[in-house]
TORDO-226672 format. One record per residue (C-alpha): residue number from 1; residue in three letters; x, y, z. Coordinates in nm, 4 decimals, m for minus. Layout:
N
  seq  type        c1        c2        c3
  NUM   ALA         X         Y         Z
...
// end
This chain:
393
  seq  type        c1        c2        c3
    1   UNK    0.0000    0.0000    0.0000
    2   UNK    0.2549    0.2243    0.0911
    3   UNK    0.4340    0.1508   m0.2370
    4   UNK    0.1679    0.2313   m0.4470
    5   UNK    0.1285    0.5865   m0.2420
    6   UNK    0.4946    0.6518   m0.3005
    7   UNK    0.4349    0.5494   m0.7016
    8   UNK    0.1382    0.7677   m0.6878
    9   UNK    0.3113    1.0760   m0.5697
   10   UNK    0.6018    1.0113   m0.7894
   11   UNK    0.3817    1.0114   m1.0838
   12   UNK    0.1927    1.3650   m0.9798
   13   UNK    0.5396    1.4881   m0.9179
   14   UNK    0.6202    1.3502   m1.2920
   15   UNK    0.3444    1.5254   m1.4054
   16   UNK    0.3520    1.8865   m1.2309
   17   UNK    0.7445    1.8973   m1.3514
   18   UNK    0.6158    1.7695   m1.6996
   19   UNK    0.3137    2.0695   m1.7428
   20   UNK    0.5682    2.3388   m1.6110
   21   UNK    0.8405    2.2556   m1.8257
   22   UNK    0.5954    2.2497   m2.1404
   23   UNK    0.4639    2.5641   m1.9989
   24   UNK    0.7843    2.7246   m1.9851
   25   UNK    0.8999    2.6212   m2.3559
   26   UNK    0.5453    2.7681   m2.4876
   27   UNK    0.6392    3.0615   m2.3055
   28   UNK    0.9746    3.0746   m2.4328
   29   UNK    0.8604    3.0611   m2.7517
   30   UNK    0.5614    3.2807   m2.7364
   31   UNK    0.8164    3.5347   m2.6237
   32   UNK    1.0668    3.4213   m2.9045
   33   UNK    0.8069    3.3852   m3.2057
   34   UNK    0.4546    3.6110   m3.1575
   35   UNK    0.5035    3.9757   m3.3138
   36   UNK    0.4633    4.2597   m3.1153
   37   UNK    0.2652    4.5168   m3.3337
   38   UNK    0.2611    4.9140   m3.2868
   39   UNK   m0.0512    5.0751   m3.0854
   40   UNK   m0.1796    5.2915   m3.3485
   41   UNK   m0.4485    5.5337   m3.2530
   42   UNK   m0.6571    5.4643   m3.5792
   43   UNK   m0.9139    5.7773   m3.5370
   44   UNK   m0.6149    6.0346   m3.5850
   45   UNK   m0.4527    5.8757   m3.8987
   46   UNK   m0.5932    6.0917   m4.2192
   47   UNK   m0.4652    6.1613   m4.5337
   48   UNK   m0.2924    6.5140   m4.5410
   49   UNK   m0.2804    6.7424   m4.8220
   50   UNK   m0.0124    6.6993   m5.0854
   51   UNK    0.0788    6.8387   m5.4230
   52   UNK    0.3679    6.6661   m5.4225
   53   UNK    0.4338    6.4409   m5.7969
   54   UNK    0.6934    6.1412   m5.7746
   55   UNK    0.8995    6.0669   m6.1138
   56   UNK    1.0553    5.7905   m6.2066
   57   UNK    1.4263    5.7537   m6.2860
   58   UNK    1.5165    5.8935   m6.5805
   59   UNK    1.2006    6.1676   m6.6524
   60   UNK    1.4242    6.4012   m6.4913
   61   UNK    1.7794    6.2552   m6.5031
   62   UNK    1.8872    5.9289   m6.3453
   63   UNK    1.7371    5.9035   m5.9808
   64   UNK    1.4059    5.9203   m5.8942
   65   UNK    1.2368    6.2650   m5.8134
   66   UNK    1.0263    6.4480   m5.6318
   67   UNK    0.8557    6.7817   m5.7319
   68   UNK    0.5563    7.0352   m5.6453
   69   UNK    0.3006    7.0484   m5.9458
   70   UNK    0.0226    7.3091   m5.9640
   71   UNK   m0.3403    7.2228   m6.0588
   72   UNK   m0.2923    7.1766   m6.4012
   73   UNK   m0.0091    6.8761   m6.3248
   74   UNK    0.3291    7.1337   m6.3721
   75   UNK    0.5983    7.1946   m6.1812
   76   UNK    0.6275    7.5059   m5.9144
   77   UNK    0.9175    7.7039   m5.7547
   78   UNK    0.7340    7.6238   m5.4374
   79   UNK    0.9767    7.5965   m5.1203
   80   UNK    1.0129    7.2102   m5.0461
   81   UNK    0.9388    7.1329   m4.6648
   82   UNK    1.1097    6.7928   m4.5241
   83   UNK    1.0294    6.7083   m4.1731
   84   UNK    1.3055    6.4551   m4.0181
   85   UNK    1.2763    6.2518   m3.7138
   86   UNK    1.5057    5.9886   m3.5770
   87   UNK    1.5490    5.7227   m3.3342
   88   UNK    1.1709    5.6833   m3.2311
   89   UNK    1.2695    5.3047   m3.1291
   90   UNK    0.9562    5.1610   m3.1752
   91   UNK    1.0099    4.8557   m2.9883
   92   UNK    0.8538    4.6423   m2.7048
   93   UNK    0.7744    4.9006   m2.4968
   94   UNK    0.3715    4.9525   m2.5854
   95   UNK    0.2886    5.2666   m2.3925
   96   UNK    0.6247    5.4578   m2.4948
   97   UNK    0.6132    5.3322   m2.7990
   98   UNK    0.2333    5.4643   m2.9030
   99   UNK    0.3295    5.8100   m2.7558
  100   UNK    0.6228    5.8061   m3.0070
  101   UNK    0.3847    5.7128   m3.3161
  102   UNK    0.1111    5.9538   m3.1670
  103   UNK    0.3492    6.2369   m3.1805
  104   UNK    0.4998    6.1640   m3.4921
  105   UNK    0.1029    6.1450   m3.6177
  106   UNK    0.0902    6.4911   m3.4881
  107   UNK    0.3727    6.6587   m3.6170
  108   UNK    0.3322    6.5428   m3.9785
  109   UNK   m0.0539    6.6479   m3.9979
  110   UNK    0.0872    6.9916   m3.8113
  111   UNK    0.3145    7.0583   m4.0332
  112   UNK    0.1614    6.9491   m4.3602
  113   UNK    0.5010    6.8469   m4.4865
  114   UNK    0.6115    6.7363   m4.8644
  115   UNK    0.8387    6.4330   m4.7511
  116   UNK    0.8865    6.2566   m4.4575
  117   UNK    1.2914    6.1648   m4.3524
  118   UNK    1.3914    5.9230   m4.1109
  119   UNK    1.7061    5.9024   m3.9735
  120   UNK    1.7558    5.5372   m3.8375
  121   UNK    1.6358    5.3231   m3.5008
  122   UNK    1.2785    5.3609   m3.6491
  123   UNK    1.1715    4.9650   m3.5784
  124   UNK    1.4101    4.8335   m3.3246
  125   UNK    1.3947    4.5111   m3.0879
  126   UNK    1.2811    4.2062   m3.1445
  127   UNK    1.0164    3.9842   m3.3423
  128   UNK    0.9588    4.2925   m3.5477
  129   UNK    0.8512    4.1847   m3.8776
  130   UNK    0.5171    4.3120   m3.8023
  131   UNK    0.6119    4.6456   m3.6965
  132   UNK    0.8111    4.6863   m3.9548
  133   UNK    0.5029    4.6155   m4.2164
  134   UNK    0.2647    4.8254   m3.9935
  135   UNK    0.5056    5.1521   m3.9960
  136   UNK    0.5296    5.1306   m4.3646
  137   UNK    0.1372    5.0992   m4.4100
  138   UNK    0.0359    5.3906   m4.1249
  139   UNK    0.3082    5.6023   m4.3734
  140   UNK    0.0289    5.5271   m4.6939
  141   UNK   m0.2316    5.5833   m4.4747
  142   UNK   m0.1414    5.9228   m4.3842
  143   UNK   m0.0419    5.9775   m4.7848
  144   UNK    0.3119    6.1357   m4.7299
  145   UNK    0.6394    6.0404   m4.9056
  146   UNK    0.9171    5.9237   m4.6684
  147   UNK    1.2542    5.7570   m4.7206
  148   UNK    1.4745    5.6477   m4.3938
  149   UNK    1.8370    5.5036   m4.3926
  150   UNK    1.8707    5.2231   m4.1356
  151   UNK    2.0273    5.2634   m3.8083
  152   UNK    2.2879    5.0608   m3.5702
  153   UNK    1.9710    4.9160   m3.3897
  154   UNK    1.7787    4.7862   m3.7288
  155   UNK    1.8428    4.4091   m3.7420
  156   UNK    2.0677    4.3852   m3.4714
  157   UNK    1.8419    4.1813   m3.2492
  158   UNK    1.8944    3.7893   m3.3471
  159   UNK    1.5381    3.7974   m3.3856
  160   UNK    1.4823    4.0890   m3.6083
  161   UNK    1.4598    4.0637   m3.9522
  162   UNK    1.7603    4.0992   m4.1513
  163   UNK    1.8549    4.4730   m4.2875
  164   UNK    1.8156    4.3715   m4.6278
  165   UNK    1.4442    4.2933   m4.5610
  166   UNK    1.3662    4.6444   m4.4114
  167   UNK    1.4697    4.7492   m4.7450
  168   UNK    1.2590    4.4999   m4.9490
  169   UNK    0.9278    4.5225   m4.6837
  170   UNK    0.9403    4.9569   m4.6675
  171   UNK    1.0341    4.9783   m5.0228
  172   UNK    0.7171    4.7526   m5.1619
  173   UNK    0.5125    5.0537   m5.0144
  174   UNK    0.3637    5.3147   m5.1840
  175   UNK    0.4778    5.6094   m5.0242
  176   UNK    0.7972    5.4714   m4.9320
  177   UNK    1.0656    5.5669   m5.1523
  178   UNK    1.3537    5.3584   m5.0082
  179   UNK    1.5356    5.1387   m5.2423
  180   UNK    1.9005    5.0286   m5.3333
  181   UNK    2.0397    5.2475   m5.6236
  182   UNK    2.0857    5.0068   m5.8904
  183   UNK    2.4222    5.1344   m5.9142
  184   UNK    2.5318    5.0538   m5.6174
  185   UNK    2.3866    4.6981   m5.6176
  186   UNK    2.6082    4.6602   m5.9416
  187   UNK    2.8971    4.7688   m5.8193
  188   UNK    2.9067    4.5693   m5.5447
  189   UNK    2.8809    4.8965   m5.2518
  190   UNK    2.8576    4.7843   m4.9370
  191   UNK    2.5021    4.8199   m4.7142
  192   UNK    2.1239    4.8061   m4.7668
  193   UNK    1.9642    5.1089   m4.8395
  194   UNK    2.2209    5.3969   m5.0481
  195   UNK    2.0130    5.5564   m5.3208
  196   UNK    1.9749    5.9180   m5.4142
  197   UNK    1.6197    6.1125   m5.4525
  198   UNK    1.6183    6.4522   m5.6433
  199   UNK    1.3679    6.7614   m5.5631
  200   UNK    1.3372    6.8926   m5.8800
  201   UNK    1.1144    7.2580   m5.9815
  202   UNK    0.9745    7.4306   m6.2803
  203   UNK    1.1847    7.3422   m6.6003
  204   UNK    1.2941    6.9829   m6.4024
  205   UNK    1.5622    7.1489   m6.2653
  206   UNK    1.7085    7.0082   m5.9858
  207   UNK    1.7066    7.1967   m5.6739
  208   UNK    1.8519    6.9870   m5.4115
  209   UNK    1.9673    6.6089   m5.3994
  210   UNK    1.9278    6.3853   m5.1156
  211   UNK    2.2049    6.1074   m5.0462
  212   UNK    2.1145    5.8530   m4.8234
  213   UNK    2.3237    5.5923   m4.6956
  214   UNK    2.3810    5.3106   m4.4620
  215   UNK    2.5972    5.3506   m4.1362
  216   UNK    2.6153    5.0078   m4.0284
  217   UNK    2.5723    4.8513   m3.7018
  218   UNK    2.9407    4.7657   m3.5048
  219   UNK    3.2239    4.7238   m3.6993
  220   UNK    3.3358    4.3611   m3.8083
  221   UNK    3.5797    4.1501   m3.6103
  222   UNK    3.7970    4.1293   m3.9363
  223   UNK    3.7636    4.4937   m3.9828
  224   UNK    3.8508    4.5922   m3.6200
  225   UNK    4.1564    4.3682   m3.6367
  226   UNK    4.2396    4.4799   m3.9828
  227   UNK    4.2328    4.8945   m3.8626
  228   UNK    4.3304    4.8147   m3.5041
  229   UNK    4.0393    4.9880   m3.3523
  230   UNK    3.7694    4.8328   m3.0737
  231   UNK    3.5472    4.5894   m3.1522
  232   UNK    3.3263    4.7356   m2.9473
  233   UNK    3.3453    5.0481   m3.1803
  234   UNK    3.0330    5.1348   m3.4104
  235   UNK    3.1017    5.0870   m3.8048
  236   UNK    3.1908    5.3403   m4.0583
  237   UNK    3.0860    5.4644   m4.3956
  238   UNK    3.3065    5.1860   m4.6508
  239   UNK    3.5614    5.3253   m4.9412
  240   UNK    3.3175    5.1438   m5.1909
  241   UNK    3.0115    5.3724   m5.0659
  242   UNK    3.2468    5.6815   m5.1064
  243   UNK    3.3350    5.5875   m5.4412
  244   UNK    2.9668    5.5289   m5.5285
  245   UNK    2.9420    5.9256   m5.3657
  246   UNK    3.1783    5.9907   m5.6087
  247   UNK    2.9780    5.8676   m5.8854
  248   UNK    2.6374    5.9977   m5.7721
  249   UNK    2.8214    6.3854   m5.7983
  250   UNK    2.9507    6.2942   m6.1592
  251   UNK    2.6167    6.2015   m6.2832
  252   UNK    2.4558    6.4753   m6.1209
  253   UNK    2.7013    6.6873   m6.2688
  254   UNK    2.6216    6.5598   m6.6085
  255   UNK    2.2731    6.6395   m6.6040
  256   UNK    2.2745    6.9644   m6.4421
  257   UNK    2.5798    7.1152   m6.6415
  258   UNK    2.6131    7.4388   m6.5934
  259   UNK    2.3686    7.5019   m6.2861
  260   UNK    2.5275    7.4274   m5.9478
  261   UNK    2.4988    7.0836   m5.8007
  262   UNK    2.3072    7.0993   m5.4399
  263   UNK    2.2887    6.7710   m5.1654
  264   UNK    2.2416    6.6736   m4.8597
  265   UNK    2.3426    6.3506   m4.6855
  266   UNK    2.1517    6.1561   m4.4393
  267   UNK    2.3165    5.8794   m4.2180
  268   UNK    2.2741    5.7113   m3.8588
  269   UNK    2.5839    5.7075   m3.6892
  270   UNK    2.7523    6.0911   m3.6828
  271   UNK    3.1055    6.1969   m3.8816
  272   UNK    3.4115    6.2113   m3.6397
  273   UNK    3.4264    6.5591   m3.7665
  274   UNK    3.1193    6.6369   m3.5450
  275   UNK    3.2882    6.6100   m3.2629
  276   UNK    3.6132    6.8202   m3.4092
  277   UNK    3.3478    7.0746   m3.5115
  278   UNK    3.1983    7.1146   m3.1654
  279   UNK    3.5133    7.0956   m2.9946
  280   UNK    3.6250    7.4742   m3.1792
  281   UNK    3.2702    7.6523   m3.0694
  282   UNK    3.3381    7.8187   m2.7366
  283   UNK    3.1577    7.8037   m2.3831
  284   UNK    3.0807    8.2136   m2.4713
  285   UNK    2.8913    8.0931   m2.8070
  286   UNK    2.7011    7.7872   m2.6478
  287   UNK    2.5465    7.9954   m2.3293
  288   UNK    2.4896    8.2986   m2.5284
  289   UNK    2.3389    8.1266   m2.8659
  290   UNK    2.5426    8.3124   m3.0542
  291   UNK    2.6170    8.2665   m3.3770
  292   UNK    2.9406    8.4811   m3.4937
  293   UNK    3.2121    8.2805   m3.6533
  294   UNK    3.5261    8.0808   m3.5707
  295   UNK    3.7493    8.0502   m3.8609
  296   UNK    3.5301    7.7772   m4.1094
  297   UNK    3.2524    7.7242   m3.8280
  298   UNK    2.9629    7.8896   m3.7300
  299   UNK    2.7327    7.7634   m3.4094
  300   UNK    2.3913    7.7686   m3.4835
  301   UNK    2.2298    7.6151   m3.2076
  302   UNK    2.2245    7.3116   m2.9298
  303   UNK    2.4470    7.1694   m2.7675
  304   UNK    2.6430    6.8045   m2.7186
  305   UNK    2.4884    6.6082   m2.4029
  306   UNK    2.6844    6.2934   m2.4191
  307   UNK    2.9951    6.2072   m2.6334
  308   UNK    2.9521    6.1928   m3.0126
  309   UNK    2.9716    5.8395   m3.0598
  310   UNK    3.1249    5.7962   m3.4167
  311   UNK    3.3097    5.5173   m3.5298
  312   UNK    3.6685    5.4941   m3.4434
  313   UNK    3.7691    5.5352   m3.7826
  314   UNK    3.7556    5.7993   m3.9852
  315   UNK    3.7487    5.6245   m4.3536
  316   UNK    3.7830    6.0083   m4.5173
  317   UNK    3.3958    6.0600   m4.6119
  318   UNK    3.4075    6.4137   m4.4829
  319   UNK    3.7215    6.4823   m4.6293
  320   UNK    3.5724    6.3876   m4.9687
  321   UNK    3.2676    6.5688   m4.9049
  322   UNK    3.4561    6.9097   m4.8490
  323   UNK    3.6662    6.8477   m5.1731
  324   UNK    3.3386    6.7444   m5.4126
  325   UNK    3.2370    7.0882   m5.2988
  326   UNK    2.8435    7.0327   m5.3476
  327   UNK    2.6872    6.8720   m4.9793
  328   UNK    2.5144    7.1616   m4.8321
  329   UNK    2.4418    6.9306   m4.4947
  330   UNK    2.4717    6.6000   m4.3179
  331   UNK    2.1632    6.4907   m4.0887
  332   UNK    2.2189    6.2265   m3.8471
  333   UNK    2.0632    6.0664   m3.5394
  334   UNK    2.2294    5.8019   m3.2965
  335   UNK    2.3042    6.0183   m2.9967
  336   UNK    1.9741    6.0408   m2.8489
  337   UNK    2.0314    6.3833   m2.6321
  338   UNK    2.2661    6.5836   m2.9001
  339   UNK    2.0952    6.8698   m3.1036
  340   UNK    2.3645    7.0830   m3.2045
  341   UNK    2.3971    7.2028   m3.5795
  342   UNK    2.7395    7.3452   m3.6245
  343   UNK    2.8721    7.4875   m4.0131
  344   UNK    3.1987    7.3338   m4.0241
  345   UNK    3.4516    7.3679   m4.3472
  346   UNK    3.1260    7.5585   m4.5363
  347   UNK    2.8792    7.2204   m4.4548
  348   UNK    2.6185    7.2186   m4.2095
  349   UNK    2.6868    6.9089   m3.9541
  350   UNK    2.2972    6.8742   m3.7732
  351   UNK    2.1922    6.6297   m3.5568
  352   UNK    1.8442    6.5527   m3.5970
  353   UNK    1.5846    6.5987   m3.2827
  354   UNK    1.5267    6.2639   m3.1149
  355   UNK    1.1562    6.1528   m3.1927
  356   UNK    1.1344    5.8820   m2.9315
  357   UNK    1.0300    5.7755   m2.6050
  358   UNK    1.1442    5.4281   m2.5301
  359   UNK    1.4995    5.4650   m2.4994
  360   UNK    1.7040    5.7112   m2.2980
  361   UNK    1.6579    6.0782   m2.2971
  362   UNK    1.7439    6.3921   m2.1391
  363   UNK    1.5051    6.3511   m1.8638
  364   UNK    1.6481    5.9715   m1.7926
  365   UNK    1.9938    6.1085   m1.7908
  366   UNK    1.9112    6.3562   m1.4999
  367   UNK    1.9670    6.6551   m1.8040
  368   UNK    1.6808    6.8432   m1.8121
  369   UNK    1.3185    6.7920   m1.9319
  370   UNK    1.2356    6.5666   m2.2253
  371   UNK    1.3126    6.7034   m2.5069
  372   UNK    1.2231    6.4951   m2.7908
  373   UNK    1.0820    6.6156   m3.1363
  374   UNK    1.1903    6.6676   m3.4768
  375   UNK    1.3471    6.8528   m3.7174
  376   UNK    1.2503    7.0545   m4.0257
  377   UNK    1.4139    7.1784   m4.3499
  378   UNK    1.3131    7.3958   m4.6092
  379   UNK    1.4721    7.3948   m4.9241
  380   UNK    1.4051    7.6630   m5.1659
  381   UNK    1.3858    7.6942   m5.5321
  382   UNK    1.6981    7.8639   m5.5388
  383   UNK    1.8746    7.5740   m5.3683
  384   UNK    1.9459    7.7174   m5.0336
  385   UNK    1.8065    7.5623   m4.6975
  386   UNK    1.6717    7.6193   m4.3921
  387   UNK    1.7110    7.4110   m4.1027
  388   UNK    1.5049    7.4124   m3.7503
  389   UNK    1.4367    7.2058   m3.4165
  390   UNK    1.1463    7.1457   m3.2803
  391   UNK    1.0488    7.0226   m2.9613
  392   UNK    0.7139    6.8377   m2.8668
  393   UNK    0.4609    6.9922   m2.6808
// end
């Protein structure tokens, strides 16, 4: 009798360990395999107002454009407004992550703007495939243009989709005008995501082009062994992307002859030369907002809360930059609490406003009040820009 007891107990014992460890693996792999989606507050998505035109490559030279048409379909000298965020992080963190989307809902029906920019660290985390599709279809339902270059923190989860699939899923959008330049896919350039999209005005002149390209995540073991730098350090723009640069200025060249070639160059990770830029404003100009002149740089506003985190090599895309002679401005996000635009060697170095509320900010850091937003830029018919923070209210 007491045998069969003990045999009893033995087998509830079996059985209690057996439904706990099952429940644990289908909680394991709940937490591995189910999507987590965006919370969307569908009653404030609506279409805004656009008379924005797209254009295939090659109606007005080789990259795809944008332009302003009037009523009867032509193009206008209208100013071009872009409204840029960056790192919203739109991860596993519901609550922060809905007041990031409802803000960034806001803004864009505020400001009414003719193309959407994203900066990188958009859809973040894990088991994001969803997200990732969801972003892409809130964009068409609010009826904007937008183009984003990928971040450190896109596809660096093991359970993220790969980078080359943001590329494929945001670029099968209609709105979305992200894609790999066929060029560079050709020539073998390293990264998912470096393309080129012209603004173009009356005539199909071209106004301003916009270079985007990918940053990378950290640097490769082989490459931090090969340029005997941390392998802890974030990555850094590649020779073969410069050359493709390069190439993008020659063409541009080519179709805009004699009138004056215009870009500006959006990335994740910042330049080393943001930091060498900041480093020559003085205390005087970043209490009193100043804006007077040291040698080739000229403070415009904000300031450096943290440490610019660039890679620890400099692979010479600055450099090359300067000597091309046509980038007007480089927009980057990354460091969550810098905000400082600085005009450094005649281009503007601007780090766009953090967007974002599930990752660290100033308020986190014991800085300040949050401060997150965005950032706008008006480019004019004549080619020159106009660049301005804004903070969330």
């Amino acid at each position: 009798m007491k045998k069969a007891c003990k045999m009893e107990k033995k087998r509830m014992v079996i059985v209690i360990v057996s439904v706990i460890l099952l429940l644990a693996v289908i909680g394991v792999s709940a937490y591995w395999g189910i999507p987590v989606g965006l919370i969307i507050d569908k009653d404030s998505v609506q279409k805004i107002e656009t008379n924005v035109q797209k254009f295939e490559a090659g109606t007005y030279g080789d990259y795809m454009a944008l332009g302003k048409v009037d009523a009867e379909g032509n193009l206008t000298d209208e100013p071009f407004k872009i409204i840029t965020f960056t790192d919203l992080h739109l991860d596993t963190y519901f609550n922060k992550g809905a007041r990031s989307i409802s803000h960034m809902i806001e803004n864009i029906k505020a400001e009414n703007p003719d193309l959407v920019i994203l900066t990188g660290d958009i859809v973040t985390s894990s088991t994001n495939w969803l997200r990732v599709k969801q972003f892409g279809k809130l964009m068409d339902e609010l009826g904007v243009y937008w183009c984003t270059v990928l971040g450190n923190h896109e596809g660096d989860n093991w359970r993220s989709i790969k980078r080359e699939k943001f590329v494929d899923v945001w670029s099968s959008f209609q709105y979305c005008l992200m894609h790999d330049d066929p060029d560079a896919v050709a020539d073998g350039v390293w990264g998912n995501g470096n393309y080129v999209i012209n603004l173009v005005k009356s005539g199909g002149a071209i106004t301003q082009s916009l270079i985007f390209m990918d940053s990378g995540n950290r640097v490769s073991k082989q490459d931090a062994e090969r340029l005997n730098i941390s392998k802890e350090s974030y990555d850094y723009i590649k020779p073969s992307q410069i050359k493709w640069y390069r190439g993008v200025i020659s063409k541009l060249e080519a179709m805009q002859q004699e009138q004056p070639i215009l870009s500006m160059l959006y990335i994740h990770i910042p330049l080393q030369e943001y930091a060498d830029a900041y480093n020559i404003v003085t205390e005087e100009q970043l209490e009193e907002g100043q804006t007077a002149s040291d040698n080739e740089t000229l403070y415009v506003c904000g300031k450096a809360y943290e440490k610019v985190s660039a890679s620890d090599y400099n692979s010479g895309l600055f450099a090359t930059l300067v000597e091309e002679g046509h980038t007007q401005a480089v927009f980057c996000g990354h460091d969550h609490i810098n905000n400082f635009i600085i005009q450094y060697q005649g281009i503007y170095l601007v780090y766009v406003q953090k967007g974002g509320y599930s990752s660290y900010d100033m308020a986190t850091r014991g800085l300040g009040e949050e401060n997150q937003g965005y950032t706008n830029t008006v480019v004019n018919a004549d080619g020159s820009i106009g660049i301005t923070h804004f903070i969330n209210k």
